[in-house]
C-alpha positions in Angstrom: 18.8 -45.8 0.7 14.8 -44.5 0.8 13.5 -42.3 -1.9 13.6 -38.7 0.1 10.9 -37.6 -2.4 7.2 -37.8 -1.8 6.6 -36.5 -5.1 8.3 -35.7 -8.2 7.3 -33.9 -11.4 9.9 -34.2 -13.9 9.9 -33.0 -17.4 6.3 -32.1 -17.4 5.0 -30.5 -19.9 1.5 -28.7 -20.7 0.2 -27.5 -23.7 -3.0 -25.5 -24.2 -4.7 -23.8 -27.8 -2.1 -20.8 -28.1 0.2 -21.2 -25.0 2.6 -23.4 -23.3 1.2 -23.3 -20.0 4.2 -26.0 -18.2 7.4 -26.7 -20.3 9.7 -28.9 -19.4 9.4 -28.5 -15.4 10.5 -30.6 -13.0 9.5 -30.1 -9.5 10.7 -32.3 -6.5 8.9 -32.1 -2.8 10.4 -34.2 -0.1 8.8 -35.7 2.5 7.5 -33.6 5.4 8.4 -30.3 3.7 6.6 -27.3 3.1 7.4 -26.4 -0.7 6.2 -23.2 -2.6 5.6 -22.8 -6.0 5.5 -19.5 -6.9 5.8 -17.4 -9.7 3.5 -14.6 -12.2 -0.1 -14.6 -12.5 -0.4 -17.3 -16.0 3.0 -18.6 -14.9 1.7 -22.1 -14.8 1.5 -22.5 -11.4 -2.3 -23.9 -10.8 -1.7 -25.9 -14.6 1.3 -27.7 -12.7 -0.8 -28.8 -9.9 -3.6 -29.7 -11.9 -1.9 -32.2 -13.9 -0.6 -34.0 -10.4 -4.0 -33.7 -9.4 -5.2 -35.4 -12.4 -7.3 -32.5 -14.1 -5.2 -32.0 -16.9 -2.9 -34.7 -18.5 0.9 -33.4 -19.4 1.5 -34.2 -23.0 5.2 -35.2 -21.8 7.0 -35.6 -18.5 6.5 -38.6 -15.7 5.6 -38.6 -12.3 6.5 -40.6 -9.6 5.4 -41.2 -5.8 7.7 -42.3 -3.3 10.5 -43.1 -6.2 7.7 -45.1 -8.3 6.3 -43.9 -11.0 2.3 -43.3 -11.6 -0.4 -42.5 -13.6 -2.7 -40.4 -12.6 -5.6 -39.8 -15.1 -8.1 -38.2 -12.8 -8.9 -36.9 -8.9 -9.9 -40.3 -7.8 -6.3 -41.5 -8.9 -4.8 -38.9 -6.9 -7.1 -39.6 -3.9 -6.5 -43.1 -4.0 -2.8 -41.9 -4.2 -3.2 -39.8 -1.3 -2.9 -36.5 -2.8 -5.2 -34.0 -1.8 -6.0 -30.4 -2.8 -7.2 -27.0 -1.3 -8.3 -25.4 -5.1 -8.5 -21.2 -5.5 -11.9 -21.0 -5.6 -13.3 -23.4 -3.3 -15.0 -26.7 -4.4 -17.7 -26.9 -2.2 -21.8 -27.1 -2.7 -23.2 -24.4 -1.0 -26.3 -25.7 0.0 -25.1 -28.6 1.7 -23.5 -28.2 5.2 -20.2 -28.4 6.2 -20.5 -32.0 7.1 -22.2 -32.8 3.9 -19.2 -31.7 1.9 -16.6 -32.9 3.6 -18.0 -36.6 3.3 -19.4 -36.1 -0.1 -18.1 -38.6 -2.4 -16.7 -41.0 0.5 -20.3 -41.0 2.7 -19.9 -43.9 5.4 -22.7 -46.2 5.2 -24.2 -49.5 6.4 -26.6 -51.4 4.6 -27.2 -48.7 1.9 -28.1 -46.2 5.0 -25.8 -43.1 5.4 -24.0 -43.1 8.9 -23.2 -39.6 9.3 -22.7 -39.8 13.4 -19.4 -41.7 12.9 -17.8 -38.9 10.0 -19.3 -36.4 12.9 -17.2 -38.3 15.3 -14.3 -38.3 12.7 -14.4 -34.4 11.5 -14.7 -33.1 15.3 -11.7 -35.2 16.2 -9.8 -33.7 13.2 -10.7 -30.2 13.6 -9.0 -30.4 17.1 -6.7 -32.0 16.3 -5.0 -29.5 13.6 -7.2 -26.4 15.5 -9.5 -26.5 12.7 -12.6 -25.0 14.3 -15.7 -25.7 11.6 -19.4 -25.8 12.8 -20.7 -29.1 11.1 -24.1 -28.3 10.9 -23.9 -24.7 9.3 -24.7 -24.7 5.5 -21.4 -23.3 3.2 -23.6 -20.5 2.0 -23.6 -18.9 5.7 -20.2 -18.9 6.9 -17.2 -17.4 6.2 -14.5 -17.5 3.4 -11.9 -18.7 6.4 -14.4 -21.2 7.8 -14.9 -22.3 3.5 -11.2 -22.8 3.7 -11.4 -24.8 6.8 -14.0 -26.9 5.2 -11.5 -27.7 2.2 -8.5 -28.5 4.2 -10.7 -31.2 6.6 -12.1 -32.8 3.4 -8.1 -33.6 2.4 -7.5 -34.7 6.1 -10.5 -37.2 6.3 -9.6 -38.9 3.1 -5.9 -39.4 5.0 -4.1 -37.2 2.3 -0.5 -37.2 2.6 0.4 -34.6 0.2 -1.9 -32.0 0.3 -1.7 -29.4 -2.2 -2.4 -25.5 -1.3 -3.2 -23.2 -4.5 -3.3 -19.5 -3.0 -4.8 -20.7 0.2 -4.5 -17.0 1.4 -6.2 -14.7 -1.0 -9.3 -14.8 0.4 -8.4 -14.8 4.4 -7.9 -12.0 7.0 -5.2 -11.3 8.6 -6.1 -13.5 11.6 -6.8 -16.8 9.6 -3.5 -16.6 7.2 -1.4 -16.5 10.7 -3.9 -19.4 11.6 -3.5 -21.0 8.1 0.4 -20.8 8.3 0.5 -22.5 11.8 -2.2 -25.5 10.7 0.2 -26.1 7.7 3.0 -26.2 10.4 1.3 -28.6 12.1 1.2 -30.8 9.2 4.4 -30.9 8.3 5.4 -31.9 11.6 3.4 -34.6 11.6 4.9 -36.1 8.1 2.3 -34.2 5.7 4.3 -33.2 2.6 2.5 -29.5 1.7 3.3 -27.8 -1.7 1.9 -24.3 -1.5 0.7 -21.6 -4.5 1.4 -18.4 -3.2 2.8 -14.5 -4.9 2.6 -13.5 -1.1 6.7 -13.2 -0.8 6.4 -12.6 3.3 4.1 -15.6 3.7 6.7 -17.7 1.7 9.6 -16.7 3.5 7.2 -17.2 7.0 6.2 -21.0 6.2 8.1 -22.3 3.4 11.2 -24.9 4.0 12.0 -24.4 0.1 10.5 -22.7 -3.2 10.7 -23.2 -6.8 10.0 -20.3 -9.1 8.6 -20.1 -12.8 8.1 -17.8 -15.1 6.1 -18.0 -18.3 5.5 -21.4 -18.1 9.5 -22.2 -17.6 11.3 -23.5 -14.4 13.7 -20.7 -13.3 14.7 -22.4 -9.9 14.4 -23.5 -6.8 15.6 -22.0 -3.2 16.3 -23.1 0.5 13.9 -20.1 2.0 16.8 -19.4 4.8 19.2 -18.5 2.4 17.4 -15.7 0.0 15.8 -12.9 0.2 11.7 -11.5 -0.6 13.7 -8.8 -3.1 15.8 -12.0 -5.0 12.7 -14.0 -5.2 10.7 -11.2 -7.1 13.5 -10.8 -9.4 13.4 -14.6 -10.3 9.3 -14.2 -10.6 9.5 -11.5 -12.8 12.7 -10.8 -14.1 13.0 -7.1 -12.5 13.7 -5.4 -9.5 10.4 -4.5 -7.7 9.3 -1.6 -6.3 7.2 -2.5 -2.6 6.8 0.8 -1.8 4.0 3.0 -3.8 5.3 6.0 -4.5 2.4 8.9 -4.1 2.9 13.2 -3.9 1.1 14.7 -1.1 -2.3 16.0 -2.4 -4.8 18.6 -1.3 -8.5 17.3 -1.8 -11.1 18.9 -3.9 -14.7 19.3 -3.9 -16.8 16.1 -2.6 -17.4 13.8 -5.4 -19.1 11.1 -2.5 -21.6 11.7 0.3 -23.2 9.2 2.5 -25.8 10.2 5.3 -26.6 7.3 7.7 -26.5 4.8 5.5 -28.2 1.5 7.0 -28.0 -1.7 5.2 -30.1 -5.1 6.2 -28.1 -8.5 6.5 -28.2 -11.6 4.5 -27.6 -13.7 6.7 -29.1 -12.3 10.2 -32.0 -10.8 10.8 -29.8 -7.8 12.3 -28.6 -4.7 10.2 -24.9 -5.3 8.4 -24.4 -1.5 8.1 -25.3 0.6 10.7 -26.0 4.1 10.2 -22.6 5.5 8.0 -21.6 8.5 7.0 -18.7 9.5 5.5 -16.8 11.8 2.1 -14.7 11.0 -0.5 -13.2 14.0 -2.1 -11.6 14.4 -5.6 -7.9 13.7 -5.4 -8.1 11.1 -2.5 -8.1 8.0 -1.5 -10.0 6.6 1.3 -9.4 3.0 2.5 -12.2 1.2 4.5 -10.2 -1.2 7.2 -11.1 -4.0 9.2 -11.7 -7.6 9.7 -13.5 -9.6 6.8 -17.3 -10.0 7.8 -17.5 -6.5 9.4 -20.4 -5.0 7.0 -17.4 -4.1 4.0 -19.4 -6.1 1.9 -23.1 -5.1 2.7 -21.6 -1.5 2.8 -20.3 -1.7 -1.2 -23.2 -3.8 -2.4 -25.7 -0.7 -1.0 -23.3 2.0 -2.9 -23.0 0.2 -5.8 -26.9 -0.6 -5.4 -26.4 -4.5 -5.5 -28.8 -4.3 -2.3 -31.3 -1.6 -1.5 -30.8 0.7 1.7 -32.9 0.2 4.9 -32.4 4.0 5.7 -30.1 6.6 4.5 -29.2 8.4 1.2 -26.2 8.5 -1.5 -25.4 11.8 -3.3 -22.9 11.3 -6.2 -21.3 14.7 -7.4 -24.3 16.6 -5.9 -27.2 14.4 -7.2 -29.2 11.9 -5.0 -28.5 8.3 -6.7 -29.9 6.2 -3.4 -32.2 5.0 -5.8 -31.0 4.5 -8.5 -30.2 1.4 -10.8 -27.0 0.1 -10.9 -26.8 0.7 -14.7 -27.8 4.6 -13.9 -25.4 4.8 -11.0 -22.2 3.3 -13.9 -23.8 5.5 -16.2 -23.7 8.9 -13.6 -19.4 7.6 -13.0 -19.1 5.3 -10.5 -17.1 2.5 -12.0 -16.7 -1.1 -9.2 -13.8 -3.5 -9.4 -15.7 -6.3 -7.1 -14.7 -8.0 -4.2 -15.9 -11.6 -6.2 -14.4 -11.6 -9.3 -16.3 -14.4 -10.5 -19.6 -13.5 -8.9 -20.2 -9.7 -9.4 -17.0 -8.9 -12.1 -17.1 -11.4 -15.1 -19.6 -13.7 -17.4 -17.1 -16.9 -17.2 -18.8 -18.3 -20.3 -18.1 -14.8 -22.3 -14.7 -13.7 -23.8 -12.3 -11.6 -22.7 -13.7 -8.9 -25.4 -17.0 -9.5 -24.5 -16.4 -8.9 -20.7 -14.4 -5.7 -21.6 -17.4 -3.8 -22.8 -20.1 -5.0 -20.5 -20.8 -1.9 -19.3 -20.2 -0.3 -22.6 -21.6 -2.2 -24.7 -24.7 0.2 -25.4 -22.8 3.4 -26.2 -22.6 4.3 -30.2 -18.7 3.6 -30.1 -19.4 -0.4 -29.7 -22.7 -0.3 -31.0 -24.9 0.5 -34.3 -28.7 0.4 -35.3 -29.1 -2.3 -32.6 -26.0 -4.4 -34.1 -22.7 -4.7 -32.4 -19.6 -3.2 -33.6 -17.7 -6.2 -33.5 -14.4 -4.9 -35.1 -14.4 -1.9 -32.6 -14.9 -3.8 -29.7 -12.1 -5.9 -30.3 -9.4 -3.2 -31.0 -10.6 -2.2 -28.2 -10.0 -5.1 -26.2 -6.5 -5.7 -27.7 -5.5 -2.2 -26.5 -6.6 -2.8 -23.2 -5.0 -6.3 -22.6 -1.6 -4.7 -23.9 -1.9 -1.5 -21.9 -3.0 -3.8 -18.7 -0.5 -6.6 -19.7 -3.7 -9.7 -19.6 -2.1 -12.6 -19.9 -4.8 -15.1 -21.9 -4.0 -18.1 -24.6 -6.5 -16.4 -27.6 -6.2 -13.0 -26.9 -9.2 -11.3 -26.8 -11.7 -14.3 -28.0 -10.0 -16.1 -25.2 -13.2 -17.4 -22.7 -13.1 -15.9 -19.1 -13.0 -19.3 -17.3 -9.8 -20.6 -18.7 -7.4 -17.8 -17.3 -6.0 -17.7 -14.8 -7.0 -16.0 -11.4 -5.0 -13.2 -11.9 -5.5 -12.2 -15.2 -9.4 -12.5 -14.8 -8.7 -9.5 -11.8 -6.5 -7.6 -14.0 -9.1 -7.8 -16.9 -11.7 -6.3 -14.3 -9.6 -3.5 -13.4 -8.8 -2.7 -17.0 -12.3 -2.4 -17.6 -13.0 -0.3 -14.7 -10.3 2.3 -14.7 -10.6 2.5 -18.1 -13.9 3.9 -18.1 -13.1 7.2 -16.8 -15.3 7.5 -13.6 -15.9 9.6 -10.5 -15.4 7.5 -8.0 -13.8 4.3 -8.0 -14.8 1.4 -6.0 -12.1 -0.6 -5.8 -12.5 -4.1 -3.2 -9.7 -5.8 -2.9 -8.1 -4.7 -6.1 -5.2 -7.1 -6.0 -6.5 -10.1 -4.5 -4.7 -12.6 -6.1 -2.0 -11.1 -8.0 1.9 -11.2 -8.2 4.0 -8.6 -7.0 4.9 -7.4 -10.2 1.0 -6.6 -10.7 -0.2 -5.2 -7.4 2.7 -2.9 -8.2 1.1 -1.7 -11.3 -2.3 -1.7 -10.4 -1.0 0.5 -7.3 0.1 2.7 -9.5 -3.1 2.3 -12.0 -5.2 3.6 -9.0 -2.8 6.7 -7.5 -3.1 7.7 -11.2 -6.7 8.2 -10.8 -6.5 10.2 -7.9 -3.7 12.2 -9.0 -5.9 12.6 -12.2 -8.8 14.2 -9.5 -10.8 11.5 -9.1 -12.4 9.9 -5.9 -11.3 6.4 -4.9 -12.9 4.4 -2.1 -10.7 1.3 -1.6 -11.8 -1.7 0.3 -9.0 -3.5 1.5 -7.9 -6.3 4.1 -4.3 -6.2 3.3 -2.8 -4.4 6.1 0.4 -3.2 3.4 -1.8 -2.0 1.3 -4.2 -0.4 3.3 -1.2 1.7 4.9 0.6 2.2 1.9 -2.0 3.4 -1.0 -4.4 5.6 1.0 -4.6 9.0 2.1 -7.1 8.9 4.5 -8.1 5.4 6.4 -11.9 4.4 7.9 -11.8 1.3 10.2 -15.0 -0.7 10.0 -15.9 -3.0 12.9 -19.6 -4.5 13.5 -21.7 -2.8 10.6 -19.8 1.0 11.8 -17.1 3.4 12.0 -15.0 3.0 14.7 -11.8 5.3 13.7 -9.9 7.2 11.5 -6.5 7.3 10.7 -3.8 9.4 9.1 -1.6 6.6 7.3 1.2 8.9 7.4 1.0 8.7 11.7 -1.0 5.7 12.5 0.6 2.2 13.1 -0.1 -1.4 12.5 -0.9 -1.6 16.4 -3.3 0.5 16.4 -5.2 -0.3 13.4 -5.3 -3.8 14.8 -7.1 -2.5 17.9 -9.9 -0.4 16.1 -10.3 -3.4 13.9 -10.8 -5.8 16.6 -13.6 -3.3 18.1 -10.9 -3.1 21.0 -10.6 1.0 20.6 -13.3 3.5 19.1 -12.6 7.1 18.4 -14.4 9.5 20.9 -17.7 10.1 19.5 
């Protein structure tokens, strides 16, 4: 009788400095299936598909392909073995077109010349065949995070990967492209693709997924035929609770304005056009104002001009009654306006620091952390313990632990900790939970209706529809650079929000 496996895992184990991060799991994906893995932020989820990816090598545990066992020491192994991956944060070389990174490392050529119109031929055939679209020509630093992700998932097809590995392919998509992702990995599996799939999004699971295994802490609780469980049992085997999916928030009544923006313009990046056209809005003490709509609709542009990451082509910023449109970013942190990013790695951590040292990077200056020109070193890490307990930031050294080893999740919650803790204002907060398990988003929820309850101002950026519905008070639908409505979350429904967002309704003006 044929092996029904494609892969299996078994016994793997994964040991780092100061944590287990895989032990003793044993994972088995059949052929043609779509099979998630899901479980905690620093559960072991990304360690587990790293080590059949060849990244990391288990220190126990075998693997076999198609009932034989291999060894696979590095990604070429695993190419060769025709595994392919889709990583987090997206391996690509941003200066080279889409074209360029999808060959690189298997360029076509002929006598020692590169023969790029046959991989053109290749890639276009692909891209319609799975509904792929991708420009070929456009360079990775202009297009989109959904286009990125497109990118990624041809480079797998034309090295003929049959098991293609997914870690959280949907934190960083819209709406639109995660229904678009789930029906491309459809199309996969029903042509013989085996797909394993990273995801703490319980509703996408249930959506796509033919079976799921769950661990916690680095152990293997279990695994599940999707059809026969629920999204509430399968965030009690991830974290060992009941979950709360609802946020629980009092009716308030605002107070003074803490935010003002006057036609705020901002200039594009990437077109010679304007990215924000002419805002205005308020953001009172005590609420919480959500800016909706589509990724790529001047969200980002809008927050990088507030938090003065880009200057203003017209307009002006008054914080608490002062005028800060020109003022430095430190001066703006400093007057209590405290940003969790919308790229963690970009814009909220030094990778190469610690954990400690990234706690206090905006406080490194006061006299608390620091003396006669010396840091404070023994304050700054009681500091940082109390913060990764009271935030609950998973890392392998504690607070000397470096930013790049943790994992995605516990990088965001590190950010947030830092941020909230600061006591500000206003809080910026771009998509706050990006990335994280249930059981986090649930606190960090919490975290920011605690600020406003505590009467401060919080502008939330969101492109989680749940979210943007369930946490604010007020919601401001972006589309093209403007506002286009605003919405009582207590009235307005999915529906409608959908329409603003796709620029398909505008409130009378």
């Amino acid at each position: 009788m044929e092996n029904p496996y494609a892969i299996e895992m078994l016994n793997i184990t994964k040991r780092f400095p100061g944590i287990v991060a895989n032990d003793n799991i044993t994972l088995q994906l059949r052929k043609g299936e779509i099979h998630a893995l899901l479980g905690e932020n620093g559960a072991g989820k990304s360690t587990l598909m790293s080590v059949l990816f060849g990244l990391y090598q288990p220190e126990e545990g075998v693997i076999k392909k198609d009932g034989k066992e291999v060894s696979i020491k590095n990604p070429n192994d695993a190419t060769a073995l025709g595994i392919g991956m889709v990583h987090q944060h997206f391996k690509l070389v941003e200066c080279f077109t889409v074209l360029d990174n999808i060959i690189l490392g298997m360029e076509p050529t002929k006598n020692g010349f590169l023969q790029k119109a046959e991989a053109r031929k290749k890639i276009v055939a692909l891209s319609e065949r799975y509904g792929l679209h991708v420009d070929p020509d456009a360079r990775i630093e202009d297009v989109t995070v959904g286009m990125q992700q497109r990118t990624e998932i041809l480079k797998m097809l034309y090295r003929d990967n049959e098991i293609l590995i997914f870690d959280e392919p949907t934190a960083v998509l819209t709406p639109q492209e995660i229904d678009e992702l789930m029906q491309i990995m459809r199309n996969l599996a029903a042509e013989g693709k085996s797909i394993l799939f990273i995801s703490h999004k319980l509703a996408e699971i249930m959506a796509v997924a033919d079976r799921c295994t769950v661990l916690r802490k680095g152990k293997y609780i279990g695994t599940v035929d999707t059809k026969d469980t629920t999204v509430e049992a399968l965030s009690a085997m991830m974290v060992g609770r009941d979950v709360k999916f609802h946020v629980d928030k009092e009716d308030k009544t605002p107070g003074d304005v803490i935010l003002k923006i006057e036609n705020m313009t901002v200039a594009s990046r990437m077109h010679h056009n304007n990215a924000v056209k002419n805002v205005s809005l308020e953001v009172r003490a005590g609420e919480i104002v959500c800016i909706a709509g589509i990724d790529g609709n001047g969200q980002t542009e809008f927050v990088y001009g507030l938090a003065g990451l880009e200057p203003l082509v017209s307009g002006k910023i008054t914080l608490c009654g002062k005028d800060i449109t020109k003022a430095s970013i430190r001066s703006r942190s400093v007057s209590g306006i405290s940003h969790i990013p919308e790229d963690r790695h970009k814009h909220g951590l030094v990778l190469d620091y610690t954990l400690e040292d990234n706690i206090v990077l905006q406080r490194y200056f006061e006299p608390e952390f620091t003396k006669a020109g010396f840091l404070r070193r023994k304050n700054i890490r009681s500091y940082a313990e109390k913060l990764i307990d009271q935030y609950d930031v998973r890392s392998g050294q504690g607070p000397v632990t470096v930013a790049r080893s943790m994992s995605g999740g516990n990088q965001q919650k590190a950010i947030v900790a830092r941020e909230i803790d600061r006591d500000p204002q206003l809080l910026i907060a771009v998509q706050p939970t990006r990335g994280l398990d249930v059981g986090a988003i649930e606190y960090i929820h919490r975290q920011i209706v605690a600020q406003r309850d505590a009467g401060k101002a919080v502008l939330l950026v969101s492109l989680e529809m749940d979210e943007v519905m369930d946490v604010s008070d007020r919601i401001l639908v972006m589309y093209e650079g403007e506002i286009v409505g605003e919405l009582d979350p207590r009235t307005a429904t999915a529906e409608e929000m959908g329409l603003y967002m796709a620029g398909a309704k505008r409130k009378e003006q």
